[in-house]
C-alpha positions in Angstrom: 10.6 6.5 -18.4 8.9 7.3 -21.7 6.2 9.9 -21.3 3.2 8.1 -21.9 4.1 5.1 -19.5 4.7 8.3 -17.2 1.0 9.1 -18.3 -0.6 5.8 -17.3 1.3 5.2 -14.0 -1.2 6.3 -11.5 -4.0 4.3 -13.5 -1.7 1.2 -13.2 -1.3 2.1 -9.0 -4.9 2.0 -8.9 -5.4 -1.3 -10.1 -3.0 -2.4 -7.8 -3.8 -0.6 -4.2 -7.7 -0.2 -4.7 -7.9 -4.0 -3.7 -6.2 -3.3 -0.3 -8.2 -0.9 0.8 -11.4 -2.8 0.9 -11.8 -6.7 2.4 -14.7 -7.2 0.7 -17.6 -5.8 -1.8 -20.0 -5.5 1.2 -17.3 -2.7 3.1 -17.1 -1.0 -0.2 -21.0 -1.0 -0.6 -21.2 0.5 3.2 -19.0 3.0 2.8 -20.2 4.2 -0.5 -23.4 4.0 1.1 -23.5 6.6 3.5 -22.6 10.1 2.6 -20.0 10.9 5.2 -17.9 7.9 4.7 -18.1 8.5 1.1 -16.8 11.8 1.1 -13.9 10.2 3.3 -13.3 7.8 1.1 -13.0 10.5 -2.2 -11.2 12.6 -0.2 -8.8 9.8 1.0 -8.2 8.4 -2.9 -7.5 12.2 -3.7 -4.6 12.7 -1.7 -3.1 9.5 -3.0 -3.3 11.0 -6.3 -6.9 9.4 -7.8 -9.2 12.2 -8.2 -12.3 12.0 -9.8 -10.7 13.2 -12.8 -8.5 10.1 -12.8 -11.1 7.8 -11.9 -13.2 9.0 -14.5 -10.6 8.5 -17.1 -10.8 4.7 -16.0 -14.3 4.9 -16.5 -14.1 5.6 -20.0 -11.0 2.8 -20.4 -13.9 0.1 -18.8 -16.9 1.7 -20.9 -18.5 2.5 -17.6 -19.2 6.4 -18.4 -23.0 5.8 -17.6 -22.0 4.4 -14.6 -21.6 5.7 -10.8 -18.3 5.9 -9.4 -18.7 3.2 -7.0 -19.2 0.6 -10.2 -15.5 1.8 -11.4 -14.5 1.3 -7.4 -16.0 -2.1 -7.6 -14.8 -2.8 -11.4 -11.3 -2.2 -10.3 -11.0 -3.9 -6.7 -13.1 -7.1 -7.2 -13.5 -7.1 -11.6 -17.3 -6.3 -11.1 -18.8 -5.7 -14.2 -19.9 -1.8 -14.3 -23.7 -1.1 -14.0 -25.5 1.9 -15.9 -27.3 4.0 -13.5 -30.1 3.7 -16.0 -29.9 -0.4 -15.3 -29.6 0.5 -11.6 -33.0 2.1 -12.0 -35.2 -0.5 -14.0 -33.5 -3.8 -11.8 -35.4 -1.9 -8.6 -38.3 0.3 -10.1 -40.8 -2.1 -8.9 -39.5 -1.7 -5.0 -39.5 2.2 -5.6 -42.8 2.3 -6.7 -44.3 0.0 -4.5 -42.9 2.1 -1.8 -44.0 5.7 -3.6 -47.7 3.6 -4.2 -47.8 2.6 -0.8 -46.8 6.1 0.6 -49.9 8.0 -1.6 -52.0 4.6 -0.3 -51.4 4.9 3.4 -49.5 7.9 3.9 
């Protein structure tokens, strides 16, 4: 096998056993959501051979470098179009600072 197909190998894998580990986006979201079951599930697509590293790379291939690495998760198991973490922010500024307002308001 030529090197560079070599090269690109695990990227292709990824594509095509992300999809099986999650049913659905709302599993991904809950795992991703919770710090333990994150680090479970980093830890789990480690030791089949996609690091951070690796999905970082993919990041950069889907222009999602601004983006968390649950948007790449969710770009590659259900074609989710990548969200910036600064677009993150502004879609729910108003429900963190209603919250923050409301805090200082009523303690």
């Amino acid at each position: 096998m030529p090197a560079g197909v070599w090269r690109h190998a695990p990227r292709a894998r990824l594509f095509r056993d992300l999809p099986e580990l999650f049913k659905d986006e709302d599993e991904l979201r809950r795992l991703w959501g919770r710090p333990d079951t994150r680090k479970k599930l980093l830890e789990g697509l480690e030791e089949k051979g996609y690091g951070r590293q690796e999905l970082a790379d993919v990041g950069k291939l889907i222009e999602a470098e601004h983006s968390d690495l649950y948007d790449v998760l969710a770009y590659i198991a259900f074609n989710m179009a990548p969200v910036s973490r600064a677009e993150r922010v502004d879609a729910r500024k108003a429900r963190i600072f209603h919250g923050h307002h409301r805090l200082l308001l009523f303690g």
